[in-house]
C-alpha positions, 0 to 999 in steps of 0.5 A: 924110122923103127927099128925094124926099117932102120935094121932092113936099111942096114942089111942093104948096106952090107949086101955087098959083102953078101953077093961077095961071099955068095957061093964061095968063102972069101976072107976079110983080106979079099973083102977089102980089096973087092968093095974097096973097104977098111979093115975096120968095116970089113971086121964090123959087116962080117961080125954083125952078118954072122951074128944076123945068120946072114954069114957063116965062118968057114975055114977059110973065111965067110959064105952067105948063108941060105938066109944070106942068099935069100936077102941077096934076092930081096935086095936084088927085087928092091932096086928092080922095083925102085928102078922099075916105079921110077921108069913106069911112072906113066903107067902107074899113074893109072894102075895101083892093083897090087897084082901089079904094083907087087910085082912091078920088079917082072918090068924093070927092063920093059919097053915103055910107050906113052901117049903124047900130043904128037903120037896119041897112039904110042900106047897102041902100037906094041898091041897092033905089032904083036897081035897081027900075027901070033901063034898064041894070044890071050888077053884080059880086057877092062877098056873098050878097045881101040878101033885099031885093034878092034878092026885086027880082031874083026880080020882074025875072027873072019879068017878063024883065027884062034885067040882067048880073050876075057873082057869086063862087062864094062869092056864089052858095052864100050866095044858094042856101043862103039861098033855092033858090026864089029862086036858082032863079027867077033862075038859071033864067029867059031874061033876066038873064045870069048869070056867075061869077068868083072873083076879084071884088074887091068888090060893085058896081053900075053902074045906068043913070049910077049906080055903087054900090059896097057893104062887107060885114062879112068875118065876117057878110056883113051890109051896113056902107056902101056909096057912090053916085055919078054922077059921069061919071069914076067910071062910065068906071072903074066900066064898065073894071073891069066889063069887065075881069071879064066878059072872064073870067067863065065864063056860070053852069051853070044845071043845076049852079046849080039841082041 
């Protein structure tokens, strides 16, 4: 361990006495009480949080700095991630893209589907839940999608519909191959808009408040997890990082597309 790994391990052991003093002075007395700590460790942290910039003394005791607060927020970010990683090991398995992994802390408290060998489909069923009906959807599409979800499609592009989707090459051979019919009627009708792109980073969803962002088996294409949130924080990144996308994406060919 370096220095600096052994100084961030530190801090995270006196984040406690930085939520503590967070927006109000507090003294060494009221410290031990609260975290249930010595006099001596009460005396160490303060000292060595004030030395760090972390704390300021006040008057009446000590307050978490901005740069406190700011370190209250990392830690905070840390145990959703770690919480997060330990949770969504199925679908990380699939996905490493570090739009994602870097952000993984938006999912701690996502809703987790996995494929099993009694409900292949798990994986499936938010998408078809939340894309039967929707105000707004916009999806980013690296796998071919599944028959399920193709024949909702198919419904919405008869019925005019409107939704956004940008798709990898990849994506739009696998839908075509496995039903032209359909891959046309979608590809061909007025409402939905469709785009291609080749550099998606994975498969995503943002339906109405909802994000959804599926794994896919690299060899079979076949669903294994996906996640489902609607947390506001994760649906602010998930309209960023579909934005960042749509700015190059290039609107499909539709007489190349049903050729």
């Amino acid at each position: 361990m370096n220095q600096h790994e052994h100084e961030y391990l530190t801090v995270l052991n006196r984040v406690p006495v930085l939520e503590a003093t967070r927006d109000r002075s507090v003294d060494r007395s009221t410290l031990q009480d609260e975290l249930d700590i010595s006099r001596a460790t009460a005396y160490r942290r303060t000292s060595a949080l004030t030395e760090e910039g972390l704390l300021e003394q006040t008057p009446t005791g000590y307050r978490a700095t901005g740069a406190g607060c700011a370190a209250i927020d990392a830690a905070e970010r840390f145990e959703r991630s770690m919480a997060a990683i330990d949770r969504l090991q199925p679908l990380l398995s699939q996905l490493s893209a570090p739009e994602l992994t870097r952000n993984i802390h938006r999912f701690a408290d996502a809703e987790l589907a996995v494929a099993t060998p009694q409900n292949p489909s798990a994986p499936v069923e938010p998408w078809l839940e939340h894309f039967e009906s929707f105000d707004r959807c916009r999806t980013l599409v690296v796998a071919g999608c599944p028959p399920a979800v193709t024949k909702l499609g198919v419904e919405h592009a008869r019925n005019d519909v409107d939704f956004e989707s940008i798709c990898t090459p990849l994506a739009l051979e696998a839908d075509q191959n496995a039903s032209e019919e359909a891959f046309d009627t979608i590809a061909s009708a007025e409402a939905p808009s469709l785009y291609t792109h080749p550099g998606l980073p994975f498969t995503m969803g943002i339906i109405d408040d909802v994000v959804i962002v599926g794994g896919f088996d690299s060899e079979t294409s076949l669903p294994v997890a996906s996640v489902v949130t609607d947390d506001p924080d994760a649906r602010e990144w998930a309209a960023e990082l579909y934005r960042k996308y749509r700015r190059d994406a290039e609107p499909l060919d539709v007489p190349e597309a049903v050729a």
